[in-house]
N, C-alpha and C positions, 0 to 999 in steps of 0.2 A: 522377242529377243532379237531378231534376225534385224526388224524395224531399226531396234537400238543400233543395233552392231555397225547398220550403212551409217545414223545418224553420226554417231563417234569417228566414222569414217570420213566423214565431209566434213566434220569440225574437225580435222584431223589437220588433211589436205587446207582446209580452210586459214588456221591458222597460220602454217607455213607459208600459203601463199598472197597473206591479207598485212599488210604494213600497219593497219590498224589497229590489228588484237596486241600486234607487241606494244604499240605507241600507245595506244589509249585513243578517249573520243577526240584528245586535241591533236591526233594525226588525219583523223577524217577529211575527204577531197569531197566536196561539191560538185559533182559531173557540169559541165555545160549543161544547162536547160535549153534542148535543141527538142526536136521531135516537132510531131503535127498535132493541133487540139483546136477545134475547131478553126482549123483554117489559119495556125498559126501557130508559131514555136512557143515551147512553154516560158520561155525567156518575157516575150510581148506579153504572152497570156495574161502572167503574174503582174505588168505593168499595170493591165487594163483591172486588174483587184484591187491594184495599190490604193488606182483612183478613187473605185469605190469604199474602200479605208478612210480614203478622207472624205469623203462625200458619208462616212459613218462617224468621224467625228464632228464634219458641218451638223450632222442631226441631233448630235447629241447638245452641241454650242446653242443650238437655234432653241432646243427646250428648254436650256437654262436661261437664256434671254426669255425667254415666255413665261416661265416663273419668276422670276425675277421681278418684271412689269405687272405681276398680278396686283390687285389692290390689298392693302392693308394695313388696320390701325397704326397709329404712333406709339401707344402703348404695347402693342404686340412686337412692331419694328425692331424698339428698345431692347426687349427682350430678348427677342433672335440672335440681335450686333452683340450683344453681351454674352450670349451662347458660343461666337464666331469667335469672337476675341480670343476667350480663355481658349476655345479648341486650337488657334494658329499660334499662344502663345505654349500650347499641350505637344504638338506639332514640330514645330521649330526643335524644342527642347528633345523630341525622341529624335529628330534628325543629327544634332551635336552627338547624342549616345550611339547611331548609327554609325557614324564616323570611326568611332574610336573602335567600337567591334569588325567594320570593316579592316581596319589596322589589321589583326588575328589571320581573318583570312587572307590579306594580302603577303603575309607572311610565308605563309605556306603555299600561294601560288607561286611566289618568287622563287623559294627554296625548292621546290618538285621541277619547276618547268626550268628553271634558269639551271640548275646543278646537279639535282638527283636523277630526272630524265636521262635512258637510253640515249634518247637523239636531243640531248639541252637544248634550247631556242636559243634565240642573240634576244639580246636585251628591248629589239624593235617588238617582237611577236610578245612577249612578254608584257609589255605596258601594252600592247592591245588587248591581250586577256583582262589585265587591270581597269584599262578602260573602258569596256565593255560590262564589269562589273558592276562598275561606278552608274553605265547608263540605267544597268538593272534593274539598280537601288534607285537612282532619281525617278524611273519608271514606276516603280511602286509608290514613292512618295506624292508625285505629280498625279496619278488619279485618285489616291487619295487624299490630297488638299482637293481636287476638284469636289470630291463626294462632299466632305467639310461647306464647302461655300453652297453646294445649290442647298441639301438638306438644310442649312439654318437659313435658307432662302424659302423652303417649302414651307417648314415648317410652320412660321407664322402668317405664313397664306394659307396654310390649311385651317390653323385657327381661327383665322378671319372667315373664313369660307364658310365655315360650319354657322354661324349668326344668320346665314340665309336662310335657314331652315330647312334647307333640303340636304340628305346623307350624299349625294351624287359627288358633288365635290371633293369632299371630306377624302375621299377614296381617291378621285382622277389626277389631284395634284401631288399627293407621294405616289403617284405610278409614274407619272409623268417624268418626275425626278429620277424615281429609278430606272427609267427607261434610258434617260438622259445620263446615270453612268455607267451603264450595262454598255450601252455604244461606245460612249468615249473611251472607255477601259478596252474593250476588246479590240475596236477597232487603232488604238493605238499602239496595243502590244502585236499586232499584226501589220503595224507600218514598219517599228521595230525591226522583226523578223523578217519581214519582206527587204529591208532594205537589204542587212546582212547576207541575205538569199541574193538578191539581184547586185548588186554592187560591191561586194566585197569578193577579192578574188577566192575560187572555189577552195585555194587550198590554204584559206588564212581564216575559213569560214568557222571551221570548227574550231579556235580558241576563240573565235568572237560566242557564238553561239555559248560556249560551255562559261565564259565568262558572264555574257548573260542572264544565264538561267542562277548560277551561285549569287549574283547583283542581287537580282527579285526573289530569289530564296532569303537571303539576309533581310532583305529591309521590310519582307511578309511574315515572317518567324519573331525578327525584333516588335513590329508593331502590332501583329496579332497577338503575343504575350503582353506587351505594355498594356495595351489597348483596353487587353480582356481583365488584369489587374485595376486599372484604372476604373475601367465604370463599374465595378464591380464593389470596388471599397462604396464609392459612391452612390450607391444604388445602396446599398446596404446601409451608410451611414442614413440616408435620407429616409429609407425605409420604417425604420425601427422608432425612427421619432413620431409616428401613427401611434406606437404600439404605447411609447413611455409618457408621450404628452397626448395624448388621445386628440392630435390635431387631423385634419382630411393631407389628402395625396395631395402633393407639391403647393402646401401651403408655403405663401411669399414670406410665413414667418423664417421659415427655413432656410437659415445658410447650407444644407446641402442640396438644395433641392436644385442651384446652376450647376454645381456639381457633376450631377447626376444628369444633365441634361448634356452637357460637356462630354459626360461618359458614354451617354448613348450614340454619340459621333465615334468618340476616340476607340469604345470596343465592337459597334455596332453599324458603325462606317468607315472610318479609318484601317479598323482590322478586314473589315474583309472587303474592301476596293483592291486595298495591298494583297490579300490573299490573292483572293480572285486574278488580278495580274499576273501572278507569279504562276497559279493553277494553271492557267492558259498557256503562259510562255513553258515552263519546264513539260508539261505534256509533249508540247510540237518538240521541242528538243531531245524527249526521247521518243520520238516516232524516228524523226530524220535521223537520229543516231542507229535504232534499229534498222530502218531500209539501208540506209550505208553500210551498217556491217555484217546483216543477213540475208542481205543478197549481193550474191558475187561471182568470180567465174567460176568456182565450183560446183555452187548450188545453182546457178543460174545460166549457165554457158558463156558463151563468147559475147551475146547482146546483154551481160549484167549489168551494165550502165544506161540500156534503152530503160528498162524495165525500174531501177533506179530512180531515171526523170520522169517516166510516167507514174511512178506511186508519188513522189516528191510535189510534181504540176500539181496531180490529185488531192493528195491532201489540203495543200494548201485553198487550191480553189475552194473546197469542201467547208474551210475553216472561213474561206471570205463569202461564200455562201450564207450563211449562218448572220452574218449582218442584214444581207438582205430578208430572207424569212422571217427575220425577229423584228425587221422595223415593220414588213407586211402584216404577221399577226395581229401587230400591237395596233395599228391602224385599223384592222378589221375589226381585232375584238373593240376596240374602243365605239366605235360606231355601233356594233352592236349594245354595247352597253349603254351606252347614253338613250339608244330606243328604249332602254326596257327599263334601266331606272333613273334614266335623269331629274321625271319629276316626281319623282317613288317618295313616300313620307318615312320607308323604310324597307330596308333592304340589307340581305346576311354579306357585309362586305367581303368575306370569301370569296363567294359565287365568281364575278369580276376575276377573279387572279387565276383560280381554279381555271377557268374556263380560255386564258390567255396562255398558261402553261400547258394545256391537251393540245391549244390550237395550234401552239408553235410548234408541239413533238410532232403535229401529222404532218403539217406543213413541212419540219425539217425532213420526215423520213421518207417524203413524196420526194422532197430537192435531192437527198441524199442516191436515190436511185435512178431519179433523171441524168444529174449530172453525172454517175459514175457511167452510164449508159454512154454519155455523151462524152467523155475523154478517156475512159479504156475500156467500151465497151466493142470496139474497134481495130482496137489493138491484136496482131496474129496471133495462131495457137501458141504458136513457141515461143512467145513472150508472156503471156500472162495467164495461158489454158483456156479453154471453150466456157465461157460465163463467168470467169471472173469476179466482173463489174457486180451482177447480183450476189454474189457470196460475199465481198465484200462490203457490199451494202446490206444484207443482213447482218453481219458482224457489227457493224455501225450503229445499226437500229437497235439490239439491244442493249446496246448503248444508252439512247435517248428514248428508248422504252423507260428505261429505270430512272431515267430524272425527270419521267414523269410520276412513277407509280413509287417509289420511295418517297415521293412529298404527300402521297395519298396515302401510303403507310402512314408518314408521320402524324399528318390529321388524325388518324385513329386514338392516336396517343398525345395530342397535346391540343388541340382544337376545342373551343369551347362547346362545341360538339359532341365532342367525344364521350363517350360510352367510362372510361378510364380517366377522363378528369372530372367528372359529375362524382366518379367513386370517391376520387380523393375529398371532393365536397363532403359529402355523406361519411364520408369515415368521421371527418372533423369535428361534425358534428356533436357526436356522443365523445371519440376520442383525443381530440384538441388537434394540439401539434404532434403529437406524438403518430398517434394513426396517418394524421394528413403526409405525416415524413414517411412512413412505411408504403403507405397507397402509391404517392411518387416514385419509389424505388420499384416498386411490384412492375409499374408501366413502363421504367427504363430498362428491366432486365426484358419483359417482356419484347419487346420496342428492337431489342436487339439481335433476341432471336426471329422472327419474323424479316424485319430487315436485312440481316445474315444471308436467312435462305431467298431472299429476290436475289440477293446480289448472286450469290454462289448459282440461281438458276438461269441466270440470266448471263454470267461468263460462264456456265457448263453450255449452254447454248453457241454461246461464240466459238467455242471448244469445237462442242462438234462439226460445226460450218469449217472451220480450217482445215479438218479432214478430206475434207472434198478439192485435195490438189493445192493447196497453198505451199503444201512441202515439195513440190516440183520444184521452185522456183528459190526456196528461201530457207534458211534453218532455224526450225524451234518457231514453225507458225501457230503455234497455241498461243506462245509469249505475245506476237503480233497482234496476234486475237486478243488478247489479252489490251493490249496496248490500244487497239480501236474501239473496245468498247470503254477507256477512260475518256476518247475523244470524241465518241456518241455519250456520252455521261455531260460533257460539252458543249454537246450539239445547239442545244438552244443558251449561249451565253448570254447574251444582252436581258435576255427574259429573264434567267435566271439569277443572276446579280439583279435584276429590277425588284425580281418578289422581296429577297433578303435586303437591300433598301428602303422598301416600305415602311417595314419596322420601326427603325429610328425616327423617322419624321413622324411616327404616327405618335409615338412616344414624344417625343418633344412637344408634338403639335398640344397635347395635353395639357403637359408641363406648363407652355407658354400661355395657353390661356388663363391659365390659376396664375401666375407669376404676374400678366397684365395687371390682373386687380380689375379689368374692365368692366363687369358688371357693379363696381362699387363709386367708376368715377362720373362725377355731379354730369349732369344734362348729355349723357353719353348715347340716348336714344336720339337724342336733337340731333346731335354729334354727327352721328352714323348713316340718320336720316338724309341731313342737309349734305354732307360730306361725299354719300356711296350709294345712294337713293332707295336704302331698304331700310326696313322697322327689325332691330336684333332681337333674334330669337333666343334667349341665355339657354333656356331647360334643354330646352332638343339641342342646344350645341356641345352642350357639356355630354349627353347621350352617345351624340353620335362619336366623338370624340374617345369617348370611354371604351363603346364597342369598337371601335373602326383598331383601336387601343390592340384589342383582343387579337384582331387579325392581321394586325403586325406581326404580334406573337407567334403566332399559327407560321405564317410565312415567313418569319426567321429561321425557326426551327424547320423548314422543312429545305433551307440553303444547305443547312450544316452536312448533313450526310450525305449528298450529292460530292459535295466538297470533298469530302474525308475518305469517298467510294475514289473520285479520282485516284487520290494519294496511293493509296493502297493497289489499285489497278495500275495504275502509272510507276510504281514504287518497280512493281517486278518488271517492267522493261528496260529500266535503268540498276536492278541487280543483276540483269541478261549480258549489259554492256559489261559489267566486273569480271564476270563470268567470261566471256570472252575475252577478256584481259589474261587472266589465269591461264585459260587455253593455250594461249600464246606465250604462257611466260614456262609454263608449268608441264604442258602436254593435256591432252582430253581424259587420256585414262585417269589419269591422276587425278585432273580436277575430278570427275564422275565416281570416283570412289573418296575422295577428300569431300562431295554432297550426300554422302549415302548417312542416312542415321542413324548407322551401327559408328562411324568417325564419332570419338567422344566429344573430340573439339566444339564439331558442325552443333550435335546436342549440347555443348554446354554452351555455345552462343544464341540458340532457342532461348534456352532459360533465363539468361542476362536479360536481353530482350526485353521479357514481362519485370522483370525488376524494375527498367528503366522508366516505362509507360508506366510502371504506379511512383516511382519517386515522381516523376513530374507531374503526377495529376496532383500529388499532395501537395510537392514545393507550390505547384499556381496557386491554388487554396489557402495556404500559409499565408503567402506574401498578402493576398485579399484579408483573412482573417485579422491581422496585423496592423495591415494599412485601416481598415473597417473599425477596428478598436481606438485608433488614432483619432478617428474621423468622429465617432460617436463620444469619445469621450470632450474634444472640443463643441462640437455642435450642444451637448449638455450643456454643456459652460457657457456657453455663449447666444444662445437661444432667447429672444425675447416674446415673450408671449404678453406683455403689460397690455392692459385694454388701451387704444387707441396705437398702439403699434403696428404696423401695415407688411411691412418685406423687414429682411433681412439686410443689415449693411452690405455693401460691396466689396466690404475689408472682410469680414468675416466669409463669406461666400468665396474669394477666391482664398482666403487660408485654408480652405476645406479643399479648393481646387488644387493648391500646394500639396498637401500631405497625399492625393491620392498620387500624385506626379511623384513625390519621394517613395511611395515602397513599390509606384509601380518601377519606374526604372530600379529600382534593389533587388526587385522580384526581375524581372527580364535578365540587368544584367548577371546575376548567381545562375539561373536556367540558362541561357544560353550559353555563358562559359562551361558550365558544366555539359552539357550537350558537347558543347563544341572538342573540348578535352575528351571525353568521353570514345566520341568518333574517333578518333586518333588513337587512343589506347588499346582500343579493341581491334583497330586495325592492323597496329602492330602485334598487337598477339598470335595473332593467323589468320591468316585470310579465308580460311573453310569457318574459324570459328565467326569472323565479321561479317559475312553469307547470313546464315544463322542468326546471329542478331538482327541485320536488317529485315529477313523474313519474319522476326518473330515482332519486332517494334511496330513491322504493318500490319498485323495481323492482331495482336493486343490494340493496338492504336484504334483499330477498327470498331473492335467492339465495346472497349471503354469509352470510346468518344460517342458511341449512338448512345449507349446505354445512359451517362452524363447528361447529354444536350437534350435525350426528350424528358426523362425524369423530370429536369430540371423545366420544362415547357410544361409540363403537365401540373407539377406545382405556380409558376404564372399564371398558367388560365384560368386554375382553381380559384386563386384570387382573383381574377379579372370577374368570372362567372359570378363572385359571392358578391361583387362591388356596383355590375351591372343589371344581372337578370333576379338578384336576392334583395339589390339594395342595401345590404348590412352591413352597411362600414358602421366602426368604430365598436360592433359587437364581441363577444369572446367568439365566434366563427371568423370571423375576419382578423382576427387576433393571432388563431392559430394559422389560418392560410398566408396572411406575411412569414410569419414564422419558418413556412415550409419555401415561402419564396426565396427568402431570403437564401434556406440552405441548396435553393436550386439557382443561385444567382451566380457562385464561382461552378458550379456545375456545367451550367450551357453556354456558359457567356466567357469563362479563361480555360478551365483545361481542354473541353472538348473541342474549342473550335478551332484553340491553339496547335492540338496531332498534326493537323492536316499539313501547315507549314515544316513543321519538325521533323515529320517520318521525309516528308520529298528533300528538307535541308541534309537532314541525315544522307539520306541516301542518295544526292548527287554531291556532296561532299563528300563523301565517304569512296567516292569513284575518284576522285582525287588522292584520298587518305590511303587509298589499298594501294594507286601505283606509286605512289610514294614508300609505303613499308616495304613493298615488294623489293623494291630498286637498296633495302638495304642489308645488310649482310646477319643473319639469324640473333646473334649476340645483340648488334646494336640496336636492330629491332626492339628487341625484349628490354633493353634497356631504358628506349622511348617509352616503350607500353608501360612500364611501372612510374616514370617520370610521370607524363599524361594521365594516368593512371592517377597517382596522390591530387595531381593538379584538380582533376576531375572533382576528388572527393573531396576537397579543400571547399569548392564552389556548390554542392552537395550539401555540406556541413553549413555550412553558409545561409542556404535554404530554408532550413529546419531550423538550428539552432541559434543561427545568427540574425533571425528574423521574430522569434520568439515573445509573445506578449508577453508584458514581466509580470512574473508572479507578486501578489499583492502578501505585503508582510502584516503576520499578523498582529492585531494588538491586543 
């Protein structure tokens, strides 16, 4: 009690004496980056990162030119450009929708910063917020057109690759790829922010910064929902013509089957490059929000601003670190790999990824403790306390503990390995689809709790390390701890955006091969021969292909919760900033009895919360269910299976590309307006009860989206396993495992991957949304909230019922 009473005491004092808590993050000042680190002010420091930022996206350029020049059929070529096409014409199209949603929030910057603001801006700081938004957004778009172009570059060079007859390849060139956008993503959302850090003045920093983060929140929320709708109908439409025409997996009969290759970009590259950006960029933005507003002269003394640039230098170095480590492992493991299976006749493509994700976590948590050694582990007692630097970097590490051992959870549960997908096999068996559907759920609930308690013991860990002196210096250092282990959750980025890249190309790479037609066209071993100087292997490539298939799988689903742990970790250092808002507007007592859970409000914004996370897990679902009906009922139609008919037209192929484009944009835009309204109405209802919401949408979000994503893994591998290791396609076992794929396909691939944007959109808008309600007077508040409010449900209703497959009349 006594603990609390100082704590309430210095958020007291705090408030009164911090220009911040009243203004918000867009009042935060940038200290100078002066100070000593190695031999030089943190100003230089950060330069000498910048360089290596581009020297991180020189390496990601230099991989794509190397894929690129790889060798490969003209049959396969065709097939890639045709993948590429539809995706930049899929692309283009979510960018026009971007626009017009960005409109929304431009509105509401204008109206808070320019008018309803304590301290309004002039119209100059304003359009820098705006601009900064806009960079956010093209930020997000721009690496994800880059994932677009290498992916349908990889991909028909991995199909080509695999006719060598050795699996080595099959594997090296989707790593490679995702190597090449794990760099270029990170290391450009850290030029980004570097720049705004170094070059823009310290007290214009923060509407750049907060504009920023709202930019690549938008254009990672829009394109992870489109995204995950889109190849989702298409994944579905394609699927199901296995089950009705009992033809093989991405037969060229098939107008869905570019589609579906199209969708494994737009939901499985496109969505999460775009996340991914966005995860990185709104993290550091609420770090640096939190060092600015929780350490100050209260908590800090008279040196609050030493203390300031040296966690600020820190971090950043820490985050430009993390470039270097991941391109070292990736270079170590790769050599190691190539010793052991280059010329393997077989090999568990796992092993390779596994063993490049441990090596980067030891490598980063070796980096993470040398370098804090080496920029504040030097620093006086009265700045930072006697060891510091190691508390800190334990706090860090389990961090990047868990985005290793959460992808080793996930294998439990979705891995063609796994103990829980052999079950789903075996239920099928005797119980069809029906079992196969229950077995799947059994391993996402389980999946969840297990998952649950790493995370919870792994921030109960950071917990206790904060104890040891971080409250000397700072207020509410669990939050911090809290916040360091979203950005040890980070720690190895390039690696971890490389696994969940795999994916897609290994999925296409399939695709492409069946679409070639290659093993059917006349003197194509002469071809290959004379052409590439080797004799094609068909059996083993289609093999390798199938399995390498599998551990895409494996390694998508083990991105997802990594991602969605950030959100939720990152979620409460940016409801800390709100919180401190209130402080300042409201008084400490007040807010600390307005968060107590006896406040009805605070409990009935809990409860809203889980409402919200199942409407939108159902809207994504709908809009797929919908579009998928659309998709299957043309592809029936229009399907030629006549003997002597080889592919599908081109016309038919992208009309199936069309319809997933139409409900995916209906499906986004109804979800995000609704979200977006949403925000707003709850805000204005009170701001103890919008607390409470956002606590409770990361917290549901968390575990609906693990529970979703591996469910829905565990059901794909089941099929992959029955296709590969059973050989039973076209069987009644293989019958029911599409069946079950199918209903894990808007499972992992639109709701659950979609949280992770929407809980962080929510919740740094909603830091916007609260200083706005606040600034207006109780009546007119409550009058927005029920405006907002209908508007909300209108886009709700919309969802559900305005999305609606039509009921068939009877005859």
């Amino acid at each position: 009690m006594t603990t609390m009473k100082r704590l309430l005491g210095a958020l007291a004092l705090l408030s009164a004496s911090s220009p911040a808590f009243a203004g918000g993050e867009a009042e935060l000042k940038i200290p100078v980056l002066g100070g000593q680190f190695l031999g030089m002010t943190g100003h230089h420091l950060l330069l000498f990162g910048l360089v290596i930022c581009l020297l991180g996206i020189g390496f990601g350029l230099v991989q794509y030119s190397q894929i690129r020049n790889l060798p490969v059929h003209k049959s396969m070529l065709e097939i890639s450009e045709l993948i590429y096409e539809t995706c930049k014409t899929y692309l283009l199209t979510q960018i026009k929708f971007i626009a017009i949603l960005w409109a929304f929030i431009a509105v509401i910057i204008v109206a808070y910063f320019r008018f309803l603001s304590q301290t309004p801006m002039g119209w100059p700081q304003v359009v820098v917020i705006l601009l900064f938004s806009i960079i956010g957004i093209l930020g997000s778009v721009a690496v994800a057109w880059f994932g677009i172009r290498i992916n349908t570059f990889a991909n028909s060079r991995t199909a080509f690759a695999s006719l060598k007859g050795k699996p080595y390849p099959t594997m090296e060139i989707p790593l490679k790829a995702g190597m090449s956008i794990g760099m270029l993503l990170i290391s450009v959302e850290l030029v980004l922010m570097l720049a705004i850090l170094l070059f823009i003045p310290g007290d214009a920093a923060g509407p750049c910064f907060i504009g920023f983060a709202i930019g690549e929140s938008l254009g990672a929320a829009a394109l992870r929902i489109a995204g995950g709708i889109f190849t989702k109908i298409a994944d579905i439409g394609s699927d199901l013509m296995k089950i009705v025409f009992k033809i093989k997996e991405d037969d060229a009969r098939n107008p869905g089957v570019i589609a579906d290759c199209t969708g494994d970009n737009a939901g499985d590259s496109v969505g999460p490059t775009a996340d991914g950006f966005e995860t990185y960029g709104v993290t550091g933005v609420a770090l640096i929000t939190f060092i600015l507003l929780a350490i100050n002269p209260v908590t800090a003394g008279p040196k609050y601003q030493d203390i300031q640039v040296a966690l600020l230098v820190w971090i950043f170095v820490m985050r430009v670190g993390m470039i270097v480590t991941s391109a070292l492992s990736y270079w170590i493991n790769g050599l190691w790999a190539k010793a052991k299976f280059g010329d393997a006749a077989k090999f568990n493509f796992e092993h390779p990824l596994t063993s490049l994700v441990w090596l980067t976590s030891i490598v980063s948590i070796a980096m993470t403790y040398v370098l804090s050694k080496l920029l504040i582990g030097n620093l006086p007692d009265g700045l930072l306390g006697g060891g510091m630097w190691w508390k800190l970097s334990t706090i860090i590490t389990c961090g990047t503990l868990a985005g290793a051992l959460i992808p080793e959870l996930v294998k439990v549960f979705t891995s063609t390995n796994s103990g829980h997908v052999r079950e789903v096999v075996t239920a099928s068996k005797e119980g069809g689809a029906s079992l196969n559907i229950i077995s799947g759920l059994v391993a996402g609930y389980f999946s969840a709790y297990w998952m649950g308690l790493c995370i919870v013991a792994l921030m109960g860990a950071a917990y206790f390390v904060s104890t040891f002196g971080l409250g000397t210096f700072m207020a509410a250092p669990a939050i911090f701890a809290f916040g360091l282990v979203a950005f040890g959750f980070l720690g190895m980025g390039p690696v971890t955006i490389a696994v969940d890249s795999y994916g897609p190309v290994t999925d296409n790479a399939q695709s492409v091969y069946e679409l070639s037609t290659i093993e059917t066209i006349p003197g194509i071993e002469q071809d290959v021969q004379k052409s590439f100087g080797f004799k094609p292997d068909f059996e083993n490539a289609k093999m390798y292909l199938e399995e390498n298939d599998g551990a895409g799988n494996t390694f998508k689903a083990t991105a997802k919760p990594v991602l969605i742990g950030t959100a939720v970790v990152g979620a409460t250092t940016l409801i800390f900033s709100i919180i401190q808002v209130l402080n300042g507007k409201f008084g400490v007592d007040n807010v600390f009895r307005g968060l107590s859970i006896i406040n009805p409000l605070f409990l009935l914004g809990i409860i809203t919360g889980g409402a919200i996370i199942f409407w939108f897990s159902g809207a994504a679902c709908q809009a797929v269910a919908t579009g998928a009906y659309r998709a299957v009922e043309f592809i029936k139609q229009n399907i030629n299976l006549d003997e002597g008919a080889e592919k599908a037209s081109v016309e038919d192929s992208k009309k199936v590309v069309e319809i997933c484009t139409q409900y995916a944009q209906k499906g986004m835009f109804n979800i995000f307006l609704a979200v977006f309204f949403s925000t707003l109405a709850f805000a204005c209802v009170d701001h103890f009860f919008f607390i409470g919401y956002l606590i409770s949408i990361a917290v549901f979000g968390l575990y609906q989206a693990i529970f979703m994503a591996n469910a829905g893994g565990a059901w794909d591998n089941a099929k992959k396993l029955v296709e590969t290791e059973l050989k039973a396609k076209g069987t009644g076992l293989h019958d029911a495992c599409v069946v079950g794929d199918t209903v894990g396909d808007p499972f992992k691939d639109t709701s659950s991957v979609a949280m992770n944007p929407v809980i962080k959109f929510t919740t740094l808008f909603g830091l916007l949304a609260v200083e706005l309600a606040i600034e207006l007077n109780p009546a007119t508040a409550h009058i927005a909230a029920l405006v907002f409010f209908v508007l909300s449900m209108v886009f709700v209703w919309r969802s559900f019922y305005g999305m609606r497959i039509p009921v068939m009349e009877a005859k």
